[in-house]
C-alpha positions in Angstrom: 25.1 -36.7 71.1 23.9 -39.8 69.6 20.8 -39.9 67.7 18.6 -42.8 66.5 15.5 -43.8 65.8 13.9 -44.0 69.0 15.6 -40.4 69.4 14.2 -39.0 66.8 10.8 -40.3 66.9 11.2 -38.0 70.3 11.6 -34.8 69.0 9.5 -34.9 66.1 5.7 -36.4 65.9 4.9 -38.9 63.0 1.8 -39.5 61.7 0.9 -42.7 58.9 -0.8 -41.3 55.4 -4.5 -42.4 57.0 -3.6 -40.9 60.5 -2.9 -37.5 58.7 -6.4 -38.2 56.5 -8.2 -38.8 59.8 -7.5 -35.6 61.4 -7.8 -33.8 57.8 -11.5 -35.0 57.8 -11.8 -34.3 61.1 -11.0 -30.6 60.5 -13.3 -30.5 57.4 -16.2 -31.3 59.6 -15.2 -29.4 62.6 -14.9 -26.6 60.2 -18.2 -27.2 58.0 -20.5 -29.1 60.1 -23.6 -28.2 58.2 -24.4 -27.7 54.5 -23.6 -24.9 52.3 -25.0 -23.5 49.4 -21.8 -23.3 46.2 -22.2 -21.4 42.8 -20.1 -23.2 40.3 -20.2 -24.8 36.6 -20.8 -28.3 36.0 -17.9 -30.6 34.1 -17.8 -33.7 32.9 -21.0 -34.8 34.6 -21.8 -39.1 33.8 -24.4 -40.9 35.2 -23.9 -44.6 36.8 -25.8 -46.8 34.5 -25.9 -49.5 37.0 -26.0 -47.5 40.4 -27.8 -44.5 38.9 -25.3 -41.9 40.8 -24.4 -39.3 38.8 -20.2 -38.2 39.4 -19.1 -34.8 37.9 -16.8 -31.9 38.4 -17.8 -28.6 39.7 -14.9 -25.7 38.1 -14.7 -22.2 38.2 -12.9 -20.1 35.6 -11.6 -16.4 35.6 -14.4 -14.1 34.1 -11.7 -12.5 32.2 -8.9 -15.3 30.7 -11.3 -17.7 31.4 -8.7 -20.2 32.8 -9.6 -22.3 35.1 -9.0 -21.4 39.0 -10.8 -23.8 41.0 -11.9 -27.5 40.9 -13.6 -30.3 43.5 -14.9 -34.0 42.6 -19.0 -34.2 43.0 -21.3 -36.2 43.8 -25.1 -36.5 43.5 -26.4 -40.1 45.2 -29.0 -41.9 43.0 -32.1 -41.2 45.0 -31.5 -37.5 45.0 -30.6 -37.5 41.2 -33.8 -39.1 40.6 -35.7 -36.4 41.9 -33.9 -33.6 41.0 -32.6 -34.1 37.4 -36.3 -33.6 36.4 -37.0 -31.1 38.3 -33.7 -28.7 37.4 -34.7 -30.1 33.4 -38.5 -29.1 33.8 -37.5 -26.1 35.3 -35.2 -24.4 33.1 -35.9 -26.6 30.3 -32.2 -27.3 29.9 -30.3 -30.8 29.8 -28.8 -31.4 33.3 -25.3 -31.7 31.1 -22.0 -30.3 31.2 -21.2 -26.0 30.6 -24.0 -25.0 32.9 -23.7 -22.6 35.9 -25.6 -23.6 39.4 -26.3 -23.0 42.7 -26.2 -26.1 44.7 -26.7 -27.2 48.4 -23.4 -29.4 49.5 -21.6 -31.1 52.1 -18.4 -30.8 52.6 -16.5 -34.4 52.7 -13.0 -35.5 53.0 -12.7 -39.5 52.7 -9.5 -41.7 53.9 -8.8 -43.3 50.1 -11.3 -40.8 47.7 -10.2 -37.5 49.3 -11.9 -34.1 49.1 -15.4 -34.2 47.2 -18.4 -32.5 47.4 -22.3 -34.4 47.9 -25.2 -32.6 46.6 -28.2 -32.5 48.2 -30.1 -29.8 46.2 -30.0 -27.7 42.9 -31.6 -23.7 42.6 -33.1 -23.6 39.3 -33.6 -20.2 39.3 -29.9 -19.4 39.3 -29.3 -21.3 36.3 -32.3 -19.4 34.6 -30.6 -16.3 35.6 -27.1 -17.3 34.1 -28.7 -18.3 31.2 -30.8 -15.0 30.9 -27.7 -12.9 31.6 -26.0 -14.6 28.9 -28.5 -14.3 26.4 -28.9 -10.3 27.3 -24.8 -10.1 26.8 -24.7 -11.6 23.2 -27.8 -9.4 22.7 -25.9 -6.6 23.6 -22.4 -7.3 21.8 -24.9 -7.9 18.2 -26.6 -4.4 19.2 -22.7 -2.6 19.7 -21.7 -4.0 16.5 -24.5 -2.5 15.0 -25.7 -6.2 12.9 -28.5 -6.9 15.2 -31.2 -5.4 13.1 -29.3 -5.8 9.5 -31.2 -9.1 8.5 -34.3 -7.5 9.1 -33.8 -4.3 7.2 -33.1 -6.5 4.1 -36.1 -5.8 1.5 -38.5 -9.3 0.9 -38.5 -10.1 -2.2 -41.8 -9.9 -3.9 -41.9 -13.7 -5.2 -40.2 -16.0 -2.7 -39.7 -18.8 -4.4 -36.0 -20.2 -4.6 -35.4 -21.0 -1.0 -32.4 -22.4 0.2 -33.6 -24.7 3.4 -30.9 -25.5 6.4 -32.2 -28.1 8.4 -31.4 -31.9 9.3 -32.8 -34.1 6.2 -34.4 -36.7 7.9 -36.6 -34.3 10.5 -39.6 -34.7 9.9 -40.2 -30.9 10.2 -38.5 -30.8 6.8 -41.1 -33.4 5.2 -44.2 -31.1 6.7 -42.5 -27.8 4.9 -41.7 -29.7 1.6 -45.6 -30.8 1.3 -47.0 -27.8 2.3 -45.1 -25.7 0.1 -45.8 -29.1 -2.7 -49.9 -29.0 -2.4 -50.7 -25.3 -1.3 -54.3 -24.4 -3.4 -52.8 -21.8 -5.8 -50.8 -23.7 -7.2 -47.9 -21.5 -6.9 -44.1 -23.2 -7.8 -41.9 -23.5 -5.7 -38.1 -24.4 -5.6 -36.0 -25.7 -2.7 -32.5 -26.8 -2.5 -31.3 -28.7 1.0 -28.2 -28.0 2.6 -27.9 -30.1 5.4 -26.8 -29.7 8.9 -26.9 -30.5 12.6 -30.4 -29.1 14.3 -29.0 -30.6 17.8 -26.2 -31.7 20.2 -22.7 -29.8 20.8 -21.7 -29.1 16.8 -25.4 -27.6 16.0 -23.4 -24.1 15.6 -20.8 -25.0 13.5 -22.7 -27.2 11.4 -25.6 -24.7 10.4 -22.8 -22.0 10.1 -21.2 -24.4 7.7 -24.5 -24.6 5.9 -24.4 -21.0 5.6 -21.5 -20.5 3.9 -22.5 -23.3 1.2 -26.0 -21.1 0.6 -23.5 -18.0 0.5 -21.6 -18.9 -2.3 -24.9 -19.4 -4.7 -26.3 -16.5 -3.1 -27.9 -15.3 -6.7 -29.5 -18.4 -7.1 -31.9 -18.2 -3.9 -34.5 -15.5 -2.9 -34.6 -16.7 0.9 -32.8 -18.9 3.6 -34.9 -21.0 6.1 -33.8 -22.5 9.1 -36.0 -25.1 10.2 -36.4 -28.1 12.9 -39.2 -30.6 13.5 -39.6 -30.5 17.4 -37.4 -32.1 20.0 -36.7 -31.0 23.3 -36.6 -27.6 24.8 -32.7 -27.8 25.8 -31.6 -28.4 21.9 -32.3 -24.7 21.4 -29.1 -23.7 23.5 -27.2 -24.0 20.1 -29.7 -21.5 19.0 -28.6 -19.0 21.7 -25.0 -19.0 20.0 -23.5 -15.6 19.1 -21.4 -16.9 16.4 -24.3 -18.1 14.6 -26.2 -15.3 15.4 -23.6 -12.8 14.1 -23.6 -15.2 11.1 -27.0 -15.1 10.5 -27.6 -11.3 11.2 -24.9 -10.6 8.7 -26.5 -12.9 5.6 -27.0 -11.0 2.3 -30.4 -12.9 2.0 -33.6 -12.9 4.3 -33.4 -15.5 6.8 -36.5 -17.3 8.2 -36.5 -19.4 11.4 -38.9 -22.2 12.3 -37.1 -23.7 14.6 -39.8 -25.8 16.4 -41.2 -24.0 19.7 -43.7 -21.6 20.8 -42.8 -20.1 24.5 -39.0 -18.5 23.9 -37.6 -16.8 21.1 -33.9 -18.2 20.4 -31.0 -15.6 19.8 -31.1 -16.7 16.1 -34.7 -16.0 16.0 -34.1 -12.4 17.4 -31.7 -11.8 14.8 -33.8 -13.1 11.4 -35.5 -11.5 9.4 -39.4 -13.3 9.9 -39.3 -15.6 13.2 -42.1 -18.6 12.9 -42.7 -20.9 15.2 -43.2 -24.4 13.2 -41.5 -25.5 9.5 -45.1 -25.5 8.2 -45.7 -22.2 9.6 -42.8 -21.2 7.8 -44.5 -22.5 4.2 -47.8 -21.0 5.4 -46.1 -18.0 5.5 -44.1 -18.2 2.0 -47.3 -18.7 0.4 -48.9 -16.1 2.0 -46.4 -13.9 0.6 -47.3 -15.1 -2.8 -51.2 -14.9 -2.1 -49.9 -11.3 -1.3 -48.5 -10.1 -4.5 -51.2 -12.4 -6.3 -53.7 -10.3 -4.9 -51.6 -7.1 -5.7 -51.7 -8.2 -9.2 -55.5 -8.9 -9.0 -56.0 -5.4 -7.7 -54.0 -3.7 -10.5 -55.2 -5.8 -13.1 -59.1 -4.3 -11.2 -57.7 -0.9 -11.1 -56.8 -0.9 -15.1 -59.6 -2.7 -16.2 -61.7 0.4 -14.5 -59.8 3.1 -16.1 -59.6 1.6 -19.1 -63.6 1.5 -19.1 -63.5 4.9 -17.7 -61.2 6.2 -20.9 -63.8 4.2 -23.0 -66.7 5.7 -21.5 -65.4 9.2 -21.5 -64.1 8.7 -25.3 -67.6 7.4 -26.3 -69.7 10.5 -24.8 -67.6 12.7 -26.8 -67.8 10.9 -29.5 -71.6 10.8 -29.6 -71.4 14.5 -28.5 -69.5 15.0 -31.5 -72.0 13.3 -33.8 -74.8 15.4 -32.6 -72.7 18.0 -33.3 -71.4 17.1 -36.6 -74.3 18.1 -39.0 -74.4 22.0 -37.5 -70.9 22.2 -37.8 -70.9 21.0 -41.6 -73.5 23.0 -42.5 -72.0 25.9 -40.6 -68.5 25.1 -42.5 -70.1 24.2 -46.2 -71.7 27.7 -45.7 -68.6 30.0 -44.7 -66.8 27.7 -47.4 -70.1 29.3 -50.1 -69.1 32.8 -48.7 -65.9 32.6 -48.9 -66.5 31.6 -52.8 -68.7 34.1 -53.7 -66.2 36.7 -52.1 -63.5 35.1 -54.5 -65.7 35.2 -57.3 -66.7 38.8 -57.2 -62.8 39.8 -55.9 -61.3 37.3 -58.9 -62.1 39.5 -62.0 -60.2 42.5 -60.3 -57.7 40.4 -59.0 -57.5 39.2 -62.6 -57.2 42.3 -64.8 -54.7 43.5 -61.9 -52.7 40.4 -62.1 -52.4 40.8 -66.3 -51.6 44.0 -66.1 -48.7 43.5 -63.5 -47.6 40.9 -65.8 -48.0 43.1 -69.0 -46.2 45.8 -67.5 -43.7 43.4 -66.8 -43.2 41.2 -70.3 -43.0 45.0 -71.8 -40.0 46.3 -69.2 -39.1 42.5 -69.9 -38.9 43.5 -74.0 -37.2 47.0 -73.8 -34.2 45.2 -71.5 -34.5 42.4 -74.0 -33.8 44.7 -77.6 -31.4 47.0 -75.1 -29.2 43.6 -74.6 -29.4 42.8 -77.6 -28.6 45.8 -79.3 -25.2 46.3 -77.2 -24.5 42.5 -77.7 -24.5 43.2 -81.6 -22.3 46.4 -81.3 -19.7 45.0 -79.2 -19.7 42.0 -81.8 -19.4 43.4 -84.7 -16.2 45.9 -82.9 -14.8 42.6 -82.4 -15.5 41.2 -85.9 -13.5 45.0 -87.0 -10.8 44.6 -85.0 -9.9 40.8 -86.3 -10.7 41.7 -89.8 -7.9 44.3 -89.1 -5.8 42.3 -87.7 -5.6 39.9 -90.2 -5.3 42.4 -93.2 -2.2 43.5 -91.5 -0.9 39.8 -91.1 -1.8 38.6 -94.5 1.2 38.9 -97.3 -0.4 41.0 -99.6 -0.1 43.6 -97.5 3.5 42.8 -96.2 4.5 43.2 -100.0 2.5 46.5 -100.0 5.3 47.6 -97.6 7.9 47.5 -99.9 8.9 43.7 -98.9 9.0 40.7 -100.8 8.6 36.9 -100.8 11.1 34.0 -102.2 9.5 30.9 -103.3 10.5 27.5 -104.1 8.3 25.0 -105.2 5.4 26.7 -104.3 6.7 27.2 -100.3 8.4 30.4 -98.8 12.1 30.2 -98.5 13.1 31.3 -94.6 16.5 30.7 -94.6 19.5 30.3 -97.4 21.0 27.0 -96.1 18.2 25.2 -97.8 19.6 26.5 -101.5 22.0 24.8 -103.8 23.4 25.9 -107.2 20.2 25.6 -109.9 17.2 25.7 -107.5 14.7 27.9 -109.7 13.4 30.1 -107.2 9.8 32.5 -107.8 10.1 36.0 -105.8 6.7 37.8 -105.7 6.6 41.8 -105.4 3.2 43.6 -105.0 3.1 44.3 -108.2 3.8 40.8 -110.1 6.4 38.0 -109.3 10.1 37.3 -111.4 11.9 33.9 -111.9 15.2 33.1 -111.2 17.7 30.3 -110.8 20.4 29.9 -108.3 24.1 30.2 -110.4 26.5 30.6 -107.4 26.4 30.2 -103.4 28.4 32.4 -101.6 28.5 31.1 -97.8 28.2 33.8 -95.1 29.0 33.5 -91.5 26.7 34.6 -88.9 
């Protein structure tokens, strides 16, 4: 068989690009004739300067990986934006902006050329709210599992607070208010701030007063407290607040944290978390020198408290005193008269005590003198043995009495001769016996051997 075109246009059915996008639309209505409410989170929302429609992206992300599983084109026509960007912003007091989860009334469209695309007709604040609540109580409870939501807080004041590191934008005008109020507060107390700047709105909010943090960390011996101030603005800035990284941060500091961020109905994350929330800067400087009119006053009251005691001491000191003057004379009279006693009992003991004490001594010099002549009598008699024996002694040594013995003594010249080497041949030599003394002279030397 033979096909061709004509053929083949027969057995199957061919539809043009805009004839397929016809019946596509066609089914889209069939199937969602009416509206229908669509929870989603707004992307890349951008408003028309000229037309004043405001285009965006509605996504929806996996809860747990957080990648992205749906997406569809939207649309919000001028006249309805005009009514209900204020209304969703007065609301919930958040910027109709990009991030945030809503609940809006759609239609379901399919164009030819623009494709599939949702119009909004109408927005459920309270849903937002809810999100936004819900998200809030989630980073609550993560600080409050980790155990840091409190640890700020529990961090001692300090007595004097005044080196204060200050966080804010420097050209709020919330910083100006703090700065003067601190400057010209009636005591007079000194104060000394050091800036670190950061971002107190828009998307980098977070990372810049995290950044800010870390500067203040690094000196952290030089400050007594951190503040965290902003002058005002609108209500939606505060979602950077509401960050857990910056609460974690901020929960975590070594040094008391104060927040003044700017607003009076809803505490911020970051103002849960610090250590003293206030609501304005110059709140926040109220407060600083209340703390010094605090310990001020403390110092006033002890300074009170010793001045009465030492009056008290003074008081007490001079009653006795003067109780002791009255007291004096008896007690010197009293004393001079025991002392006259006490004298006369001397004087009558001391003759006794006297004679007593003499004849103790007498009795003493006289055992004293018999030990004395007893010494000395010994001492005499050993001395004069001793005198005996060396007069013996010395008898019996002397030559006289050597000669006595039957010996004798050779002399030359006057000096005893000891040994025969020291003779020659005519040496006139004197030899004394105990009875007298002969003369002779050497005539011959006869040499002997030992």
């Amino acid at each position: 068989m033979e096909y061709g075109p004509n053929n083949r246009a027969q057995e199957r059915q061919e539809l043009s690009l805009l004839e397929l996008n016809n019946r596509v639309k066609g089914a889209v209505l069939n199937a969602f004739p009416e509206t229908c409410w669509v929870r989603a989170e707004m992307s890349d929302v951008r408003t028309n300067a000229a037309s004043g429609h405001c285009y965006l992206e509605f996504v929806e992300k996996n809860a747990i990986t957080g990648q992205l599983v749906a997406k569809a084109r939207g649309s919000i026509w001028a006249k309805t934006f005009r009514m209900l960007k204020p209304y969703f912003e007065m609301e919930t007091g958040q910027l109709f902006a990009s991030g945030l989860k809503v609940l809006v009334k759609v239609s379901v469209e399919f164009h030819e050329l623009y494709g599939y695309s949702l119009t909004v007709l109408d927005i459920d604040p309270a849903y937002t709210l809810g999100d936004m609540i819900r998200k809030r109580l989630e980073i609550i409870r993560q600080l409050k599992e980790e155990g840091v939501f409190t640890l700020n807080k529990e961090l001692p004041f300090p007595t004097l607070p005044k080196r204060i590191a200050v966080i804010t934008s420097p050209t709020a005008a919330g910083y100006e208010d703090f700065l003067n109020q601190l400057a010209n507060n009636k005591a007079g107390y000194p104060f000394y701030t050091k800036l670190f700047p950061a971002l107190m709105q828009g998307e980098r909010t977070e990372a810049s007063v995290i950044a800010a943090l870390d500067c203040v960390y690094r000196y952290a011996d030089c400050f007594d407290v951190v503040v965290i101030i902003r002058g005002g603005g609108a209500t939606s800035d505060l979602n950077s607040f509401d960050s857990y990284l910056l609460a974690a941060n901020c929960a975590q500091f070594p040094l008391p944290i104060i927040t003044g961020i700017g607003h009076e109905r809803d505490d911020t994350i970051l103002d849960l978390v610090a250590h003293t929330r206030m609501k304005t800067p110059t709140a926040v400087a109220e407060f600083l020198i209340g703390q010094m009119d605090k310990a001020a006053g403390e110092v006033n009251d002890l300074q009170q408290a010793v001045c009465r005691m030492a009056t008290d001491i003074l008081s007490k000191q001079k009653n006795f005193l003067q109780l002791l003057g009255s007291r004096l004379p008896a007690l010197a009279v009293n004393r001079i008269e025991r002392s006259r006693a006490a004298l006369q009992r001397i004087g009558i003991q001391l003759p006794t005590d006297a004679h007593a004490f003499l004849n103790r001594w007498a009795s003493n010099l006289e055992a004293m003198q018999v030990r004395l002549a007893n010494r000395a009598t010994n001492s005499l008699a050993e001395r004069t043995r001793f005198i005996q024996l060396t007069e013996q002694f010395i008898k019996m040594a002397s030559p006289a009495y050597v000669l006595k013995r039957g010996y004798s003594l050779t002399l030359k010249d006057g000096k005893i001769v000891k040994q025969a080497a020291g003779l020659v041949v005519g040496d006139e030599l004197v030899t004394r016996f105990a009875d007298g003394e002969v003369r002779s002279t050497i005539l011959k030397q006869i040499n002997q051997k030992s």
